[in-house]
C-alpha positions in Angstrom: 45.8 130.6 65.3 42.0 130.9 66.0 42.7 129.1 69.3 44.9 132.2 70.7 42.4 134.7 69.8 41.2 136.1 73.2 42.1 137.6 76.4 43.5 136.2 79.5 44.7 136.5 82.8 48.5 134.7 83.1 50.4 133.8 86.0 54.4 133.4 85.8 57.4 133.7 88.1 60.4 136.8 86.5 63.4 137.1 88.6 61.9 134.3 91.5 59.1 136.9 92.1 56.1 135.7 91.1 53.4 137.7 88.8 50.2 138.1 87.0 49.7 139.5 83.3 47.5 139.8 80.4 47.4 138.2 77.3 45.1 139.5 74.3 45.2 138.5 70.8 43.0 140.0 67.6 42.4 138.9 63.9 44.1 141.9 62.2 42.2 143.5 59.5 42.5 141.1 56.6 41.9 138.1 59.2 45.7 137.0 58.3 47.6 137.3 60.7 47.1 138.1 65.1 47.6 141.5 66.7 49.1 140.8 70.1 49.5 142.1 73.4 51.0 140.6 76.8 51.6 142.9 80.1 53.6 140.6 82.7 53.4 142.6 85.8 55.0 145.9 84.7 56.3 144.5 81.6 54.2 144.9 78.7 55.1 143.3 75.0 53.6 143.9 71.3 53.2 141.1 69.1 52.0 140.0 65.9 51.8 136.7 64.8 51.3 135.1 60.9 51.5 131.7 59.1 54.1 131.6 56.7 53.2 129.1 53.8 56.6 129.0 52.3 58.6 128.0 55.4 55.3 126.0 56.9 56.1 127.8 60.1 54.0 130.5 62.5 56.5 133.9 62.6 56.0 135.9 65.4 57.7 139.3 65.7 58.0 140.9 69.1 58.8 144.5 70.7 59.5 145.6 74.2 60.6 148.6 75.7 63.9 146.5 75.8 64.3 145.6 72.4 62.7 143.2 69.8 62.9 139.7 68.6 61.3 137.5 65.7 60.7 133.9 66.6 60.0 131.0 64.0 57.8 127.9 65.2 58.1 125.1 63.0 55.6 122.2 63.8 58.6 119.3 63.3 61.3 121.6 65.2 59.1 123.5 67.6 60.7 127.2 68.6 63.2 127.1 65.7 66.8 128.7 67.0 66.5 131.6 64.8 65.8 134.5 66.4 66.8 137.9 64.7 66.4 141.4 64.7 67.5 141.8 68.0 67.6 145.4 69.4 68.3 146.8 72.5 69.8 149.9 74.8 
């Protein structure tokens, strides 16, 4: 998780136009988890980001104006197809 501590400048294409963002990512206070934010053009997304022991995977837990998501990672499966909490207008 150390690795994505930071801020930088991202490039990406949304709907065939192409953009540029931000990425930023902070230790939160205990040094446990990552505080995270992304802005992708006009979109911007909140995210934190943990290791959980248990299920050996790294959680992440999203929310946009649009709704919100919690992804799984799992080093043998990669992105895991669980995504939950999904909430939206």
């Amino acid at each position: 998780m150390a690795r994505q501590v930071g801020m930088w400048t991202t490039h990406g294409v949304r709907n065939e136009k192409p953009f540029e963002g931000l990425y930023l990512a902070r230790w939160n206070d205990a040094e446990t988890g990552l505080i995270i934010v992304s802005r992708e053009g006009h979109h911007v997304m909140n995210g934190l980001s943990y290791w959980d022991d248990k299920a050996a995977e790294l959680i992440e837990v999203w929310a946009t104006p649009s709704g919100s998501a919690v992804l799984h990672f799992n080093r043998r499966l990669g992105l895991v197809g669980r995504v939950a909490g999904v909430v939206g207008p």
